[in-house]
CHARMM internal coordinates of N, CA and C (Angstrom, degrees):
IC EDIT
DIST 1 N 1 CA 1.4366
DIST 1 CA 1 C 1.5265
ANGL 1 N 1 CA 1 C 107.58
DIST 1 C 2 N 1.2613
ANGL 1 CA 1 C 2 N 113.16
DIHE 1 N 1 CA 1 C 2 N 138.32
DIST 2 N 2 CA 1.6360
ANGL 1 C 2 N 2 CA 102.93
DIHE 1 CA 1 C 2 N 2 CA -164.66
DIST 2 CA 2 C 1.6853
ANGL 2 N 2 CA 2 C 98.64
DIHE 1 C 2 N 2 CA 2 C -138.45
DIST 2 C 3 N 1.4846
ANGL 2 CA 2 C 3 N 118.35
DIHE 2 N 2 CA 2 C 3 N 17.42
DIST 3 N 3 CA 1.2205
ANGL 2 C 3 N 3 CA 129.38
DIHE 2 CA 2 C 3 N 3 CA 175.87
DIST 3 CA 3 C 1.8417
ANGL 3 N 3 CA 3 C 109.00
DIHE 2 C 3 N 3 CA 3 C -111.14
DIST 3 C 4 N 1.3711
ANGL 3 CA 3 C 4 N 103.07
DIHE 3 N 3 CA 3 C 4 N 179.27
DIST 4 N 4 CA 1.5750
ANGL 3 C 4 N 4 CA 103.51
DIHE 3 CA 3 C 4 N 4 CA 177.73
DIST 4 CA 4 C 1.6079
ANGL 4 N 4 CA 4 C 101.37
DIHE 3 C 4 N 4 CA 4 C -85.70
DIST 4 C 5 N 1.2964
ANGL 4 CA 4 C 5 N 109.54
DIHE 4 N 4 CA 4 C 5 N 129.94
DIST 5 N 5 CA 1.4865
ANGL 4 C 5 N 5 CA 118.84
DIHE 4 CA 4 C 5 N 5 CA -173.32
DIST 5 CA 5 C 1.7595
ANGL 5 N 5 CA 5 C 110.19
DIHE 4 C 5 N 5 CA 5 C -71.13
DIST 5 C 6 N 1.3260
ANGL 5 CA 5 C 6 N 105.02
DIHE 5 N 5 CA 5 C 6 N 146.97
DIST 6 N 6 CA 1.4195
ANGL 5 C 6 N 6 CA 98.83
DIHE 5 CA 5 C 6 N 6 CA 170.42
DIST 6 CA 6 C 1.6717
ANGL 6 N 6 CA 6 C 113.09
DIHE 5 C 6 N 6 CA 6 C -73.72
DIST 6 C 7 N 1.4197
ANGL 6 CA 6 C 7 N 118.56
DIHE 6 N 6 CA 6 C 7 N -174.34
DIST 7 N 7 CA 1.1753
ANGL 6 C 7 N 7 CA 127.20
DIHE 6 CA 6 C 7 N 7 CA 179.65
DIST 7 CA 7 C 1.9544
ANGL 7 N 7 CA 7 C 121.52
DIHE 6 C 7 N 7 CA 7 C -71.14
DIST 7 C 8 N 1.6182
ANGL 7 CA 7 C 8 N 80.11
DIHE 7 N 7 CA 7 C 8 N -22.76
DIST 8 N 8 CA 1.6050
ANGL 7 C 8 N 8 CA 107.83
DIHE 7 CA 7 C 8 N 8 CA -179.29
DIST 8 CA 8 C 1.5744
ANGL 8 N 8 CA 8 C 110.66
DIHE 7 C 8 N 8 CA 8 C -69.52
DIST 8 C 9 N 1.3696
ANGL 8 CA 8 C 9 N 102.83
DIHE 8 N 8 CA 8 C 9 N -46.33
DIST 9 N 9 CA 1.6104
ANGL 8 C 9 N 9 CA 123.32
DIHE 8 CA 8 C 9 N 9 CA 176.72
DIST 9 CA 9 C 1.6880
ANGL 9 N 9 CA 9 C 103.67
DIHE 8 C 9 N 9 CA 9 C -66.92
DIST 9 C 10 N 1.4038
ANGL 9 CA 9 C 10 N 112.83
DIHE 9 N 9 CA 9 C 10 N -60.67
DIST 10 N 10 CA 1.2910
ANGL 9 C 10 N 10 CA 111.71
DIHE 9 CA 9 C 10 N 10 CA 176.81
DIST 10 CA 10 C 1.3788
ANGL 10 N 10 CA 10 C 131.35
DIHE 9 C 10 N 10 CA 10 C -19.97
DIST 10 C 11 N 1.8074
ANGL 10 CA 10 C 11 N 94.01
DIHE 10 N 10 CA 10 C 11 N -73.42
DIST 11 N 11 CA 1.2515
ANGL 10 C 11 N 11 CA 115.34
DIHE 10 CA 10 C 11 N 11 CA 157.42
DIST 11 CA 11 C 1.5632
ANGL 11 N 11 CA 11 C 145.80
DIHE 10 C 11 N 11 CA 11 C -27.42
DIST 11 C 12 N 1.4642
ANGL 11 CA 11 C 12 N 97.91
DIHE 11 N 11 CA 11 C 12 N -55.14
DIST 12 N 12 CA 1.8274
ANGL 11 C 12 N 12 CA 111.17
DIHE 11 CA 11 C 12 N 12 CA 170.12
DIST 12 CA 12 C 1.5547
ANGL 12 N 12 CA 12 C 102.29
DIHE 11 C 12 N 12 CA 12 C -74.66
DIST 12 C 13 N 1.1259
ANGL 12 CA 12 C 13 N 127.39
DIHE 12 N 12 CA 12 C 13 N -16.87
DIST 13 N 13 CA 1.5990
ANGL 12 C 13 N 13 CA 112.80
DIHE 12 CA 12 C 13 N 13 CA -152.89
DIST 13 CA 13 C 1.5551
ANGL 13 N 13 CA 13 C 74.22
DIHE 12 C 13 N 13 CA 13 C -111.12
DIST 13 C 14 N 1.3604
ANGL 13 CA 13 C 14 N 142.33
DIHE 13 N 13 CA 13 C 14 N 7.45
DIST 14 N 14 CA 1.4064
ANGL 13 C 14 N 14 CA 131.81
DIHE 13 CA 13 C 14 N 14 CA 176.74
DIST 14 CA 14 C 1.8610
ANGL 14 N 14 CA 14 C 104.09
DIHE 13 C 14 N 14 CA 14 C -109.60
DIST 14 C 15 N 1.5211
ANGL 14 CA 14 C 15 N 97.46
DIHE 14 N 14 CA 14 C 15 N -17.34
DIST 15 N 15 CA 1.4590
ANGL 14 C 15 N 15 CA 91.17
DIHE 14 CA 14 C 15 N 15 CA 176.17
DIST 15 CA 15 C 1.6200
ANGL 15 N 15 CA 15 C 108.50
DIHE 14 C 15 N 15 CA 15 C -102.48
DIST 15 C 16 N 1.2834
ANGL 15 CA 15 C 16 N 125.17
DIHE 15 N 15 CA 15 C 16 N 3.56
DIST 16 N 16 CA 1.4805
ANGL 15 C 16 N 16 CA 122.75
DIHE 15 CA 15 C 16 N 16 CA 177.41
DIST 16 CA 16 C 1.4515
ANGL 16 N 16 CA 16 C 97.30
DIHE 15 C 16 N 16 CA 16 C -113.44
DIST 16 C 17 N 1.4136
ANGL 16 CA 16 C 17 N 129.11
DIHE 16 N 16 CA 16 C 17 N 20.14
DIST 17 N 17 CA 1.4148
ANGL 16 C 17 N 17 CA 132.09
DIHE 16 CA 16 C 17 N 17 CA 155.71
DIST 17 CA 17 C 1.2968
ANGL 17 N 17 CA 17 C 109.05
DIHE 16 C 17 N 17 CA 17 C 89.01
DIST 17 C 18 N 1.3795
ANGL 17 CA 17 C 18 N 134.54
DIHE 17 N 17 CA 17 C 18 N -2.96
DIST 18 N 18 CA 1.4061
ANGL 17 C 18 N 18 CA 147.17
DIHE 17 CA 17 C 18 N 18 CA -175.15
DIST 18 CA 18 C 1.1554
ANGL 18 N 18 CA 18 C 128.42
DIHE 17 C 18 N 18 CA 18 C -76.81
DIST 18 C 19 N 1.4498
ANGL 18 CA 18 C 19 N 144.54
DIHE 18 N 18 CA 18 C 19 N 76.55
DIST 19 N 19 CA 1.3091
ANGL 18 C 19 N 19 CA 152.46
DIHE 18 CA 18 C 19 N 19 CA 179.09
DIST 19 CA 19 C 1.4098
ANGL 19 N 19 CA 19 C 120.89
DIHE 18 C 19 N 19 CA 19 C -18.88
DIST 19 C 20 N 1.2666
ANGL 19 CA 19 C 20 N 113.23
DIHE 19 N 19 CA 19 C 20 N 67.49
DIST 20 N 20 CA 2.1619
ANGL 19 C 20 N 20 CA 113.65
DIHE 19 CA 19 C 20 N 20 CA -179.31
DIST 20 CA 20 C 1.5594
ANGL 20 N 20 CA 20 C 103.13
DIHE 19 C 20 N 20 CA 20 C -20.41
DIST 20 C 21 N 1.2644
ANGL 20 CA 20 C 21 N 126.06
DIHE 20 N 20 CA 20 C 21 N -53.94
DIST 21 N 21 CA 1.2894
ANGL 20 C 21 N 21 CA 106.23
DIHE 20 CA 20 C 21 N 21 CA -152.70
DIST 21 CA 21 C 2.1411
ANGL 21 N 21 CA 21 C 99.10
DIHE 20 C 21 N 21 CA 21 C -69.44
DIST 21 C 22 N 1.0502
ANGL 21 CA 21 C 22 N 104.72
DIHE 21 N 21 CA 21 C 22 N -15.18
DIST 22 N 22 CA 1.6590
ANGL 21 C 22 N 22 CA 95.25
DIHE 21 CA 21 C 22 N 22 CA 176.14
DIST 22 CA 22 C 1.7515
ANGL 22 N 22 CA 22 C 115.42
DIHE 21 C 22 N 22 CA 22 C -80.65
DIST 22 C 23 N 1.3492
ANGL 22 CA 22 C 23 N 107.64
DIHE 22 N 22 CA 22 C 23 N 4.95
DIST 23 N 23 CA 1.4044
ANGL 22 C 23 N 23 CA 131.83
DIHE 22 CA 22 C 23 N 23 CA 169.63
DIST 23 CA 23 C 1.7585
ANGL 23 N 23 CA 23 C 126.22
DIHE 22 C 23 N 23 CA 23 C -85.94
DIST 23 C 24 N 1.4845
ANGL 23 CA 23 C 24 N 97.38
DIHE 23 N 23 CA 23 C 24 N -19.73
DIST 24 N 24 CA 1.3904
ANGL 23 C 24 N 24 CA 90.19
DIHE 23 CA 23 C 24 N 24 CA 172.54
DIST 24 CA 24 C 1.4701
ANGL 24 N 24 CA 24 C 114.65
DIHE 23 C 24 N 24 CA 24 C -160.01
DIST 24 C 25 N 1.5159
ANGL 24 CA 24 C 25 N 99.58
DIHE 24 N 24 CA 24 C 25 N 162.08
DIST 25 N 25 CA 1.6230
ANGL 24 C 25 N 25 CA 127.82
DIHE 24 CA 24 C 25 N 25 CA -139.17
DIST 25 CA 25 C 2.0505
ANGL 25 N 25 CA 25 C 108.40
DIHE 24 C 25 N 25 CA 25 C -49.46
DIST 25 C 26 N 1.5457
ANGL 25 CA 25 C 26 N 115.90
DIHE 25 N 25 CA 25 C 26 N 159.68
DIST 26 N 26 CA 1.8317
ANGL 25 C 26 N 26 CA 92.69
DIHE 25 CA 25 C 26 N 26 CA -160.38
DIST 26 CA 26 C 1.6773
ANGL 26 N 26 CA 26 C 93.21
DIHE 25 C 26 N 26 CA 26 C -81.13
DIST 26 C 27 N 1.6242
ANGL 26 CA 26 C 27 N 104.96
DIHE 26 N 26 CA 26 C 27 N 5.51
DIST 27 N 27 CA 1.6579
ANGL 26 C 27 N 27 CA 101.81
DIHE 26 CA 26 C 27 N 27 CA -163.40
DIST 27 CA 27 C 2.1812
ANGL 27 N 27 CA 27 C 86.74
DIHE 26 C 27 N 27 CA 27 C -79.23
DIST 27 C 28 N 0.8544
ANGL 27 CA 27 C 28 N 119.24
DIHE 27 N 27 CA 27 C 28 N -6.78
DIST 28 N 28 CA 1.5876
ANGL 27 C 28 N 28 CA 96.84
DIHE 27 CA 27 C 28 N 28 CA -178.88
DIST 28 CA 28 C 1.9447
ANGL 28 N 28 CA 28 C 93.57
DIHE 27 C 28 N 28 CA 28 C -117.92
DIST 28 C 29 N 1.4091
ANGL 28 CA 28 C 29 N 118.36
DIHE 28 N 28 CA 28 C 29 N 53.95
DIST 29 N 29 CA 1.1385
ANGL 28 C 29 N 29 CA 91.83
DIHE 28 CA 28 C 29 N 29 CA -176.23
DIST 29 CA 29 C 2.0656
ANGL 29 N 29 CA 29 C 92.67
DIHE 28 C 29 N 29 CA 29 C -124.32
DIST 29 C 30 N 0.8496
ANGL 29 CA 29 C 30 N 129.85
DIHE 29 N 29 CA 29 C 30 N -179.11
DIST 30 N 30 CA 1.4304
ANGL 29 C 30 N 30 CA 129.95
DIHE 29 CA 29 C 30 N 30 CA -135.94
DIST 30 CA 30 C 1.6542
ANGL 30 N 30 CA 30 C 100.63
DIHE 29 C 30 N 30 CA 30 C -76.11
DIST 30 C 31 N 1.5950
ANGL 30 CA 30 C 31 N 89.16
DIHE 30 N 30 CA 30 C 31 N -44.27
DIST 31 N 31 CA 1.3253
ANGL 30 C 31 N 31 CA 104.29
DIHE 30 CA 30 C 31 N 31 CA 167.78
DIST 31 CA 31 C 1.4460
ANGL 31 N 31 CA 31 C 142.37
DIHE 30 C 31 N 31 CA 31 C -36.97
DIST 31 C 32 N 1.5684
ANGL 31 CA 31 C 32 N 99.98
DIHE 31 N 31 CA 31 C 32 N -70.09
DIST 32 N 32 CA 1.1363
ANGL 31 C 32 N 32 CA 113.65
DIHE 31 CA 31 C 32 N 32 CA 171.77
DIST 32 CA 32 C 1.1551
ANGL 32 N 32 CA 32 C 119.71
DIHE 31 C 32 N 32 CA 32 C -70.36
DIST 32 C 33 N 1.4011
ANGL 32 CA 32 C 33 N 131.69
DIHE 32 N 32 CA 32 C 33 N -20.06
DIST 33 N 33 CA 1.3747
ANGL 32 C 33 N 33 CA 129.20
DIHE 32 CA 32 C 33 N 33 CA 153.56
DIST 33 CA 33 C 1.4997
ANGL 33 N 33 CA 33 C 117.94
DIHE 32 C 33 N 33 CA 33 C -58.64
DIST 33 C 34 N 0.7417
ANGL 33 CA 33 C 34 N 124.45
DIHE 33 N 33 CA 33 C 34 N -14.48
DIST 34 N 34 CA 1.8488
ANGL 33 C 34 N 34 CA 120.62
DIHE 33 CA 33 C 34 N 34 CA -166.25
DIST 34 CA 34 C 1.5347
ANGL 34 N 34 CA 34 C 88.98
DIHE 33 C 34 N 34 CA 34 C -106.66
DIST 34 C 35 N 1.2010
ANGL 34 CA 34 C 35 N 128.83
DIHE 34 N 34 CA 34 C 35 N -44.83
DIST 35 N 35 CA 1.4483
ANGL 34 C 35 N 35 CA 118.15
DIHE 34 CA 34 C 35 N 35 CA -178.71
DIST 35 CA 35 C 1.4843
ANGL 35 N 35 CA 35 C 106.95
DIHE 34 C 35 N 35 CA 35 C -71.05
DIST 35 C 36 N 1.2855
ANGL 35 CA 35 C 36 N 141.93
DIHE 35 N 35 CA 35 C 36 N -34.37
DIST 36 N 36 CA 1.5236
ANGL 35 C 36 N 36 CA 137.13
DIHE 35 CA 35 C 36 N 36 CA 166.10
DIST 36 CA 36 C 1.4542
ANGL 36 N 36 CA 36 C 108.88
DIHE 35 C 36 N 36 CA 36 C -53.22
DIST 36 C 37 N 1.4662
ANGL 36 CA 36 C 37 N 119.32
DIHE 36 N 36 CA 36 C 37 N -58.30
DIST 37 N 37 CA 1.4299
ANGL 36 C 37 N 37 CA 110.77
DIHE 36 CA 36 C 37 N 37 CA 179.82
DIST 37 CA 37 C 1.4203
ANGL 37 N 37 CA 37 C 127.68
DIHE 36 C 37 N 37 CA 37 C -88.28
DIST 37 C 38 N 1.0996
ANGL 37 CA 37 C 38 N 124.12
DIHE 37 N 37 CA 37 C 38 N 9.63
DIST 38 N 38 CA 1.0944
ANGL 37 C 38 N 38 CA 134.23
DIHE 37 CA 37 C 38 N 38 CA 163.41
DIST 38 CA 38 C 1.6283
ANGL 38 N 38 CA 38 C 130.05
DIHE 37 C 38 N 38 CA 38 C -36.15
DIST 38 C 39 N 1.2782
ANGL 38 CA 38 C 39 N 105.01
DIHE 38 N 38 CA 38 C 39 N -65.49
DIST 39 N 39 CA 1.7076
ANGL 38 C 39 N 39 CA 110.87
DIHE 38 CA 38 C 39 N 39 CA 166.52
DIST 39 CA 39 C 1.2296
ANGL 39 N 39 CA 39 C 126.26
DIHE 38 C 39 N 39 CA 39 C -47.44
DIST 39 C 40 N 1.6796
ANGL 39 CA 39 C 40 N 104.66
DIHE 39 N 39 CA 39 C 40 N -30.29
DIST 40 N 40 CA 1.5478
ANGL 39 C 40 N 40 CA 103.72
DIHE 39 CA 39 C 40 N 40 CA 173.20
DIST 40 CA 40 C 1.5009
ANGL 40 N 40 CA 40 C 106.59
DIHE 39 C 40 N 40 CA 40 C -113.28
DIST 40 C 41 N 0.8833
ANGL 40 CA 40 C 41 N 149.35
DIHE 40 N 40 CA 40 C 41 N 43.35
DIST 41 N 41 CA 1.0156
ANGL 40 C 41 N 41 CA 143.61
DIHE 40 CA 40 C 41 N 41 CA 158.24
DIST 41 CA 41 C 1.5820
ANGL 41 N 41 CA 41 C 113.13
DIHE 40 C 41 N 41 CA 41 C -71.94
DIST 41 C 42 N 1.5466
ANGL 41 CA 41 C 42 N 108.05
DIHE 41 N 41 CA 41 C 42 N 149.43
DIST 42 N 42 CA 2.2621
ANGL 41 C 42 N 42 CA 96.10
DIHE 41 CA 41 C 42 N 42 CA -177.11
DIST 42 CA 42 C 1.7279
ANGL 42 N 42 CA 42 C 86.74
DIHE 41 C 42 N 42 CA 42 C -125.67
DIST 42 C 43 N 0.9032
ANGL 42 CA 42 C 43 N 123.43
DIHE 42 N 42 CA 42 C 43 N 117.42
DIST 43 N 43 CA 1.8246
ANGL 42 C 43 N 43 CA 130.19
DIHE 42 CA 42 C 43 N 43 CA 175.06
DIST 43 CA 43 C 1.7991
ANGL 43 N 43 CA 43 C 108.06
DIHE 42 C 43 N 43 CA 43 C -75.27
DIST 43 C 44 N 1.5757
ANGL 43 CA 43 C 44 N 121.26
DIHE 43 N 43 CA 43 C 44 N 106.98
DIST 44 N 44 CA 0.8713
ANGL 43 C 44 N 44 CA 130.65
DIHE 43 CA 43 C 44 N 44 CA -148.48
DIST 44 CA 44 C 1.8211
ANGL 44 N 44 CA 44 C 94.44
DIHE 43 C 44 N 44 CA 44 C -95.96
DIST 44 C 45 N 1.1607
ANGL 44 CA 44 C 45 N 111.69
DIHE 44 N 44 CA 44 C 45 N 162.32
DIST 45 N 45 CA 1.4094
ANGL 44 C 45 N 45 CA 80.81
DIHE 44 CA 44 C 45 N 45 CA 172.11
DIST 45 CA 45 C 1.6835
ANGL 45 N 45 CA 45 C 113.95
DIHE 44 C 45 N 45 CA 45 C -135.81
DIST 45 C 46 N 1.0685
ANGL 45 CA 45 C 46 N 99.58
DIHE 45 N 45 CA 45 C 46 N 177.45
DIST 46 N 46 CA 1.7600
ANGL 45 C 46 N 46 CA 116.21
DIHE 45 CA 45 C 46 N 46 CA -155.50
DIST 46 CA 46 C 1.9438
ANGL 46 N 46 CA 46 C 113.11
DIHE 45 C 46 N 46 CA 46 C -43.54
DIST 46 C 47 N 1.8291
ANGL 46 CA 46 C 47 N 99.43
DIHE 46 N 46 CA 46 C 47 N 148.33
DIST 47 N 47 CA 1.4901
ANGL 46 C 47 N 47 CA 109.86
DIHE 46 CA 46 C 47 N 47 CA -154.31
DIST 47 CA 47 C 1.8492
ANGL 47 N 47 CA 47 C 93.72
DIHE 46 C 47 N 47 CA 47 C -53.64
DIST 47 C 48 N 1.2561
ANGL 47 CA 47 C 48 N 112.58
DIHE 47 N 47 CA 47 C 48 N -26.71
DIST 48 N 48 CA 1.4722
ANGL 47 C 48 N 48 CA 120.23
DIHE 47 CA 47 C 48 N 48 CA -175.55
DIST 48 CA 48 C 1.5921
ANGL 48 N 48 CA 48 C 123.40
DIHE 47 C 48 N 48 CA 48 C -51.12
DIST 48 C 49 N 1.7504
ANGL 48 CA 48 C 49 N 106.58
DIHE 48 N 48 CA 48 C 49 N -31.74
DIST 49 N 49 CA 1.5187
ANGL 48 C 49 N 49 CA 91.84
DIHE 48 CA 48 C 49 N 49 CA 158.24
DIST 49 CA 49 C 1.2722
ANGL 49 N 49 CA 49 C 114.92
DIHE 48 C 49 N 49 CA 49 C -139.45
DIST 49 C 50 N 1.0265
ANGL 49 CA 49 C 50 N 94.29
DIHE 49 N 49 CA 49 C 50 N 72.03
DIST 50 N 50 CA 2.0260
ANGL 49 C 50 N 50 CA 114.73
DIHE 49 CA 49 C 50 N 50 CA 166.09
DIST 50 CA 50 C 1.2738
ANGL 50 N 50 CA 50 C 94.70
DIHE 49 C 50 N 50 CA 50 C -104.96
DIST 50 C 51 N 1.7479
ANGL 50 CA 50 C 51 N 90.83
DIHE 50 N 50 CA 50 C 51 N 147.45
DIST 51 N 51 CA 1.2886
ANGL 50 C 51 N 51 CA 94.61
DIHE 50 CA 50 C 51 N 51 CA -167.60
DIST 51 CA 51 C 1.3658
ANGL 51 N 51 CA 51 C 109.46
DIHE 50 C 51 N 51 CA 51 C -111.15
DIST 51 C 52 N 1.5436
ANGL 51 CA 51 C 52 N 119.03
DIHE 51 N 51 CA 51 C 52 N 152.92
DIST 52 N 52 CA 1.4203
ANGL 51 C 52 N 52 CA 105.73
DIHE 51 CA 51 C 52 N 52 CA -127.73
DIST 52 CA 52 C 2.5646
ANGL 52 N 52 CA 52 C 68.50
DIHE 51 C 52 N 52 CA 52 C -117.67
DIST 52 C 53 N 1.3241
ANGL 52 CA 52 C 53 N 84.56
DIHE 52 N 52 CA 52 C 53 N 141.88
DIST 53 N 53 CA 1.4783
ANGL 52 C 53 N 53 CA 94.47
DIHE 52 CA 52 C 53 N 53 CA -174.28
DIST 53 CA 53 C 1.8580
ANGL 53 N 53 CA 53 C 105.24
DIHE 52 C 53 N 53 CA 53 C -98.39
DIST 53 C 54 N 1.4043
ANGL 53 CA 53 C 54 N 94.29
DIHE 53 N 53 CA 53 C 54 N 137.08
DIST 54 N 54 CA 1.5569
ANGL 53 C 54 N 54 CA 105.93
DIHE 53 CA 53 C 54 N 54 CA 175.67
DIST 54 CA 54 C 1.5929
ANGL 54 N 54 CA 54 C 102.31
DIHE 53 C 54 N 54 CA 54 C -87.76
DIST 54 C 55 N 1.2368
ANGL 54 CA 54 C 55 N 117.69
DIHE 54 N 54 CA 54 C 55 N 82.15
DIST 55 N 55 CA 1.2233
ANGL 54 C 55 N 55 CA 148.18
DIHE 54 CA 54 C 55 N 55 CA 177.90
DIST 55 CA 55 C 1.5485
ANGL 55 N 55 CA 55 C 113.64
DIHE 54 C 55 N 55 CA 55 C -111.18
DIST 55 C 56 N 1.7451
ANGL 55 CA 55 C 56 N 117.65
DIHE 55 N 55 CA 55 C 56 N 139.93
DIST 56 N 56 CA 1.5731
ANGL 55 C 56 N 56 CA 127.58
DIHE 55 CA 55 C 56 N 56 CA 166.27
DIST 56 CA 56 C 1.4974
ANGL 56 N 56 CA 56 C 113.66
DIHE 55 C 56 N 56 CA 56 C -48.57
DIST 56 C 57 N 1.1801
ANGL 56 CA 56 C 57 N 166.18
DIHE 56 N 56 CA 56 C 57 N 53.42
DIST 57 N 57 CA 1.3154
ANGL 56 C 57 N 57 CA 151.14
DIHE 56 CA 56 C 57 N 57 CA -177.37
DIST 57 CA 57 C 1.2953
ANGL 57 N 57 CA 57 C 119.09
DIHE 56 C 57 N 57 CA 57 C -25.17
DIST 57 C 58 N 1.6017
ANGL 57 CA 57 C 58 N 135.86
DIHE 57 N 57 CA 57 C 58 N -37.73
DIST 58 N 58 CA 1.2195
ANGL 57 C 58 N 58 CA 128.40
DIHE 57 CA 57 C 58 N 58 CA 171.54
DIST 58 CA 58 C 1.7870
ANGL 58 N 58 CA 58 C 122.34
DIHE 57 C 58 N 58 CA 58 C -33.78
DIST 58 C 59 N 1.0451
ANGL 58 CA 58 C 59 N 101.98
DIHE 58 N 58 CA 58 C 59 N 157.23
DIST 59 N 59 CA 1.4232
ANGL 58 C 59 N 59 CA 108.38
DIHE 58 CA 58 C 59 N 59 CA 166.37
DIST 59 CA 59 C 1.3049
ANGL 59 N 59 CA 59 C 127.92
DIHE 58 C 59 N 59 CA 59 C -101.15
DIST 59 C 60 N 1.4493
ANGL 59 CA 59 C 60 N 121.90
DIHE 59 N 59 CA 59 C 60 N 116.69
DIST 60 N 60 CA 1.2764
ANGL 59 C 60 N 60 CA 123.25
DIHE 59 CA 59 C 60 N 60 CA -151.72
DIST 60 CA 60 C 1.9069
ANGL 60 N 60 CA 60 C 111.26
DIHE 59 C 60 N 60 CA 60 C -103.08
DIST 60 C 61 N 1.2018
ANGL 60 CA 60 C 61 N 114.19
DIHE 60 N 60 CA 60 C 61 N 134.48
DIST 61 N 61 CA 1.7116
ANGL 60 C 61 N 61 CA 95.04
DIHE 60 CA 60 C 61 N 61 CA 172.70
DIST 61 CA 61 C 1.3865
ANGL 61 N 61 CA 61 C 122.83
DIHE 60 C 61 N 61 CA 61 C -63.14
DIST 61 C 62 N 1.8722
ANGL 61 CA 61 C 62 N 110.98
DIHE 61 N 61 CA 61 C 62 N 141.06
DIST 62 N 62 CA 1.2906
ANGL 61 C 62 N 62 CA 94.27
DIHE 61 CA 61 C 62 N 62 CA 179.89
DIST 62 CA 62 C 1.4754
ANGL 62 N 62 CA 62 C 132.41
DIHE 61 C 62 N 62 CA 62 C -71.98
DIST 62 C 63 N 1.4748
ANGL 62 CA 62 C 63 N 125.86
DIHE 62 N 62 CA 62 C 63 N 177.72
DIST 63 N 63 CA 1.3622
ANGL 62 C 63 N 63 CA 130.18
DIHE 62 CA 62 C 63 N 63 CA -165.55
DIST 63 CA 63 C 1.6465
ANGL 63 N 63 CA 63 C 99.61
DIHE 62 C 63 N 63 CA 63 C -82.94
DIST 63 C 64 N 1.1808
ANGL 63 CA 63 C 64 N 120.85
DIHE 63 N 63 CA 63 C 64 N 123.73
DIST 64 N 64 CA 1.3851
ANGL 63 C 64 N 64 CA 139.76
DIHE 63 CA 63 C 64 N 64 CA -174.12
DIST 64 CA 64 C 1.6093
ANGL 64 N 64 CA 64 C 89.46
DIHE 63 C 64 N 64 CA 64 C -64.81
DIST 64 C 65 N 1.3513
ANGL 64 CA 64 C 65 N 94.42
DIHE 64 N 64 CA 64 C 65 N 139.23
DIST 65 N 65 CA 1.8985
ANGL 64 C 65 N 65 CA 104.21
DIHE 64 CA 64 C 65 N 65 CA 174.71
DIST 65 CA 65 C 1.1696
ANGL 65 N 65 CA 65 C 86.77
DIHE 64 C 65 N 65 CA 65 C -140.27
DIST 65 C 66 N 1.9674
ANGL 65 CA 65 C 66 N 98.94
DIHE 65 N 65 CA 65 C 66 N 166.32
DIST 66 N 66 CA 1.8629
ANGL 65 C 66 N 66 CA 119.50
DIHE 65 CA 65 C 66 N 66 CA 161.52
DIST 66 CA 66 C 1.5210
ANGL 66 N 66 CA 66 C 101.51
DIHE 65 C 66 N 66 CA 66 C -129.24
DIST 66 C 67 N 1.4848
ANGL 66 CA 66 C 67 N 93.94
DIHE 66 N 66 CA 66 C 67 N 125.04
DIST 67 N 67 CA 1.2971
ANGL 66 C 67 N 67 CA 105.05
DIHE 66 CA 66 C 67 N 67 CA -168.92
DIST 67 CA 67 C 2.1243
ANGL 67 N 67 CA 67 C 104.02
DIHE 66 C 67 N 67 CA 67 C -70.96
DIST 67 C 68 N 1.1961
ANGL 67 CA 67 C 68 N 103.00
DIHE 67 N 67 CA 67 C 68 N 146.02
DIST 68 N 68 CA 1.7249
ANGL 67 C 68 N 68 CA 91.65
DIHE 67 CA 67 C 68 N 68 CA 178.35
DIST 68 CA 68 C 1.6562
ANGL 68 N 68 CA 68 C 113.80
DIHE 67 C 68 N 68 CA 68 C -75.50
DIST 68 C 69 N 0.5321
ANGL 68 CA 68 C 69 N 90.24
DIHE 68 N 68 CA 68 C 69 N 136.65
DIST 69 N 69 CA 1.7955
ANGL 68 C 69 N 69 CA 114.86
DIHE 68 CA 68 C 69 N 69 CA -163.81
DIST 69 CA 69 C 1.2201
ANGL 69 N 69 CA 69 C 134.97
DIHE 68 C 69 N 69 CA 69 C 176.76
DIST 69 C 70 N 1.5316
ANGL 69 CA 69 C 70 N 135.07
DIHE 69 N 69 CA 69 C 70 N 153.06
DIST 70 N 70 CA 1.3152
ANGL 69 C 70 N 70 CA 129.06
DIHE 69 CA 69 C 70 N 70 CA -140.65
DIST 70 CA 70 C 1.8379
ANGL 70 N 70 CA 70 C 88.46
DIHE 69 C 70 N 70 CA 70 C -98.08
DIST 70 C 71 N 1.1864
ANGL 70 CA 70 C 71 N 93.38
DIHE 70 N 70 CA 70 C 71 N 148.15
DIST 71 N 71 CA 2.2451
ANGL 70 C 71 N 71 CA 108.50
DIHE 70 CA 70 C 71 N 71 CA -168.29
DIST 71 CA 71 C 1.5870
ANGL 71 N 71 CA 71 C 87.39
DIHE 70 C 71 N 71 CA 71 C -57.69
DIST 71 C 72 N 1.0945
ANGL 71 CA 71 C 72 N 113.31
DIHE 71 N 71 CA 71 C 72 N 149.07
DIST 72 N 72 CA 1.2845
ANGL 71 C 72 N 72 CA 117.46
DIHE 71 CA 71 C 72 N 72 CA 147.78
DIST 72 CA 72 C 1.1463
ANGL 72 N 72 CA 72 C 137.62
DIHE 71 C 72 N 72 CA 72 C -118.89
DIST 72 C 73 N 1.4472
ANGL 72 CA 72 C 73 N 126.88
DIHE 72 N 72 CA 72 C 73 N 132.09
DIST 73 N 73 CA 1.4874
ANGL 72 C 73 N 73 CA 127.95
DIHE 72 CA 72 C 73 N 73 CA -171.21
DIST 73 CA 73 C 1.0710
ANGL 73 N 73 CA 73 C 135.25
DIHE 72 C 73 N 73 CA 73 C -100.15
END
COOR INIT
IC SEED 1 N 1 CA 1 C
IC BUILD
């Protein structure tokens, strides 16, 4: 299996004693993901200075639309 296993797969290959992660490919392994996205990654920064918006919090109903489409009779 050279994909990320389902939970189903997980499972059996945890009850026949078999270590999932020796089940799938090194391209999904933590590693090699962090070195692919790396270059683009944008480092956001901490909840401490976001800026916090003087905004309504309520929840408002949404705005009624008509989708375009022919009338029906």
């Amino acid at each position: 299996m050279m994909v990320i296993p389902c939970e189903q797969r997980v499972r059996a290959l945890g009850l026949a004693n078999v270590d999932p992660t020796t089940r799938v490919s090194k391209y999904f392994t933590n590693n090699i993901y962090k070195a692919v996205y790396e270059p683009i990654w944008i480092s956001i920064r901490g909840i401490d200075e976001w800026k916090i918006l003087k905004t309504d919090l309520r929840v408002r109903a949404p705005i009624p639309t008509v989708r375009a489409s022919r009338p029906r009779t």
